[in-house]
N, C-alpha and C positions, 0 to 999 in steps of 0.2 A: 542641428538645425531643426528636425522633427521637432525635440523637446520644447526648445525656447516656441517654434509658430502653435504648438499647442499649447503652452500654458498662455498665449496671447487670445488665444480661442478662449479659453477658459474664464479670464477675466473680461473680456471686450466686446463676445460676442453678441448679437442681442436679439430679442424676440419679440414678436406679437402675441398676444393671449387673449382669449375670448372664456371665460368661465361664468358659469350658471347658477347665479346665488338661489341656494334652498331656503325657502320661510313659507310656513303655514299660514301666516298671515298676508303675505303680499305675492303678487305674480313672479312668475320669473323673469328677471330681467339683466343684461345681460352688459357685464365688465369688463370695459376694453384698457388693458393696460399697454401703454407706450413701451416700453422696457425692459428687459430681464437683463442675467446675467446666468448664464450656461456653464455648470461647473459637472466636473465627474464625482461619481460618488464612490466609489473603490477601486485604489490602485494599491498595490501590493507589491512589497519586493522578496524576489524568488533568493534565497540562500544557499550557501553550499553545505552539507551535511557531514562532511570529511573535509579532511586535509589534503593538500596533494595539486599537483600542476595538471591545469587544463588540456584534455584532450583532442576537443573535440567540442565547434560551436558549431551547428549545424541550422544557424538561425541567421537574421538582421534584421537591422534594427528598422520598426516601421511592421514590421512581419504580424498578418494577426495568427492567433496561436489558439490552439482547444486545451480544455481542461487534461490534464496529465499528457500533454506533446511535451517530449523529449526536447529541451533547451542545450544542452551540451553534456558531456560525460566528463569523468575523471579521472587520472590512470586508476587502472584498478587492477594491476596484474597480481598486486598480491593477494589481492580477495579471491581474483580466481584460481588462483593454485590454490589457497585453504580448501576453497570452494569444491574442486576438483578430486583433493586431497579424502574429503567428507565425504565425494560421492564414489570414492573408490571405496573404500571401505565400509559403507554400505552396502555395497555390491559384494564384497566379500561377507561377511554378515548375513548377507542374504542368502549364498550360495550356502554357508553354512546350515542358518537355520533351514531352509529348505531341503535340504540330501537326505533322504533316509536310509542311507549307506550301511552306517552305524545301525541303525537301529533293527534294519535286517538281520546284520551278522548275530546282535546279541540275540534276537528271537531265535535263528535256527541255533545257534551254540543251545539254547536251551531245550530246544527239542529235541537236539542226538541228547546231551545230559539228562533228558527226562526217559529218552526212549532207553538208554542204556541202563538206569537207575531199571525199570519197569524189564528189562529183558532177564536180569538179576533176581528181580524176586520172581519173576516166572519159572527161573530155573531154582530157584530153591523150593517154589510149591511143586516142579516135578519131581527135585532130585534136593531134599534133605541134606543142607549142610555145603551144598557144591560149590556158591559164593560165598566168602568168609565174613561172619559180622562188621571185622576191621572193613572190607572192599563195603559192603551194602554201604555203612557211615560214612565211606568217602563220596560213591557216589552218588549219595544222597546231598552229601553236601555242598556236588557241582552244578544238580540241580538248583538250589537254594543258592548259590551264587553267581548262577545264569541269570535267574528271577532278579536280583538283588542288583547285579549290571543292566538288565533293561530296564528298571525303574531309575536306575541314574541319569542312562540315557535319555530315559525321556522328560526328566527332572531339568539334565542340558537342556534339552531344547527349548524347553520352556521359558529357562533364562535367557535362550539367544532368542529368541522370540521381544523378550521386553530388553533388550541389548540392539535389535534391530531397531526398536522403536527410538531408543534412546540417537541410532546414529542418524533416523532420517528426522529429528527434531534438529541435530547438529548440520545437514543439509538444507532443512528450509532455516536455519539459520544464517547460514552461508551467502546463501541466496537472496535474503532480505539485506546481510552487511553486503553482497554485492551490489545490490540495487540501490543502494545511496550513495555509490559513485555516479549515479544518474541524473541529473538533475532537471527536474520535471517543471512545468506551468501548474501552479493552481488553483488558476482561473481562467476564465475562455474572455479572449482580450486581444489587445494591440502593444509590440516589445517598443517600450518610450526609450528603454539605457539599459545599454552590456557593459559591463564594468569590468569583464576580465576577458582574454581572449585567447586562445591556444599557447600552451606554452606557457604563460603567467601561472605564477603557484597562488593559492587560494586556500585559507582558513576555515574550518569551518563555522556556521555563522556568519560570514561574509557575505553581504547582498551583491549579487551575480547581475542581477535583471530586476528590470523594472517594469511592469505588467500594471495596464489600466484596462477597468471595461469600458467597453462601447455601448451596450447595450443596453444601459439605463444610465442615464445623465438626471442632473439635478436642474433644476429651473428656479434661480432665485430673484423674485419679483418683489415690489414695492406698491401697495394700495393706498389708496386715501383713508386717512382714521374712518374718515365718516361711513366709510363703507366697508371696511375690516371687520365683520360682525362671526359669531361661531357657526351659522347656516353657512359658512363658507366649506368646512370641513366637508372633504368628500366630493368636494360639486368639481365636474368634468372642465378640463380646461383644453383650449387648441392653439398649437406655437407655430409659428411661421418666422425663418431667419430673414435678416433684415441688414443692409449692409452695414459695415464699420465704424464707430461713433463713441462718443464718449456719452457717459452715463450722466443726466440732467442730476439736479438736485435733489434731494431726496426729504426737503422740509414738509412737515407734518402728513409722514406717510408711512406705513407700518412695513415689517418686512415679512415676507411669504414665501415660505420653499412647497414648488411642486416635483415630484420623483414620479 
């Protein structure tokens, strides 16, 4: 019922206009046209972006609406378990790269291997001979592979560091395919037509809603040739509605849109 008495609006309704012709050469003087015709000038139809049965219309029709107001949703239970799924494992990822558990243990491992390499050749500069060459080369060379596991260690993390990054890109990913079971206004308007309603499965690509502004309408008027000149451009006009009527003839008279 809304739609049809608005598009009746649209073509039937009518104005006064009072506009101020600009010329260098003559005064201003001032054009009263009997007439217009009041059209909208962007309506828009809102889409669904997925597939999937209607959850949720938290709207009606007539309703005005702000730019990105939540129109209706769409199941999206599996989005949020991926979703869920992404932010678990991030949080593991995290707990990982963050411990320095590991990284402890290999330091002190290397500091009794260094302290005992070093307590060896102490006793051999007091006492000649007392640790065997074979013992020094071993453990010298538990040293050297204390050192050689803390540099892995921290080689790990470094990876789990760009491994984190990797899983919170797969989280705001999640989170973006979840939000397009959402389906938003995007434009600040009045709802003309719902095309789908809870429960109804829906394509996507499908137009959901039908969203006009209010906020700037068009004004399309008819002047007389004789007075149709290019100092028209620009010059202020003022409309007054008028009641219901059909639109006179429109012989040897030009056509003018005011926005």
């Amino acid at each position: 019922m809304y739609v049809n008495t608005l598009k009746i609006c649209c073509v039937w309704l009518l104005v006064y206009s009072t506009a101020q012709a600009q010329s260098s050469s003559k005064p201003e003087q001032a054009i009263v046209i009997e007439s217009a015709v009041l059209q909208l000038v962007e309506t828009v139809e809102i889409p669904a972006t997925v597939t999937g049965p209607i959850e949720s219309v938290p709207i009606q029709q007539g309703a005005l609406v702000e730019n990105g107001q939540v129109l209706a949703s769409i199941d999206n239970r599996d989005a949020q378990i991926k979703l869920e799924e992404a932010e678990i494992e991030l949080d593991i990822i995290t707990a990982q790269s963050e411990s320095d558990v590991d990284v402890e243990f290999a330091r002190k491992s290397r500091l009794v291997a260094l302290a005992d390499y070093r307590r060896a050749q102490e006793s051999n500069r007091s006492y000649s001979g007392v640790v065997s060459a074979r013992e020094m080369d071993r453990l010298k060379l538990l040293v050297e592979q204390s050192e050689a596991e803390l540099e892995k260690i921290r080689f790990e993390k470094s990876i789990l560091q760009m491994q984190k990054r990797l899983k919170e890109a797969a989280v705001r990913k999640n989170r973006i395919e979840s939000e397009r079971y959402t389906i938003r206004s995007s434009l600040a308007g009045q709802i003309v037509e719902i095309n789908k309603r809870p429960g109804e499965w829906v394509n996507a690509a499908d137009s959901v809603f039908k969203v006009v502004r209010l906020d700037r309408l068009r004004v399309e008027e008819y002047l007389p040739a004789r007075v149709a000149v290019s100092g028209l451009t620009g010059a202020s006009a003022v409309f007054e509605t008028a009641p219901h009527s059909s639109p006179d003839d429109t012989s040897g008279q030009t056509r003018h849109r005011v926005e």
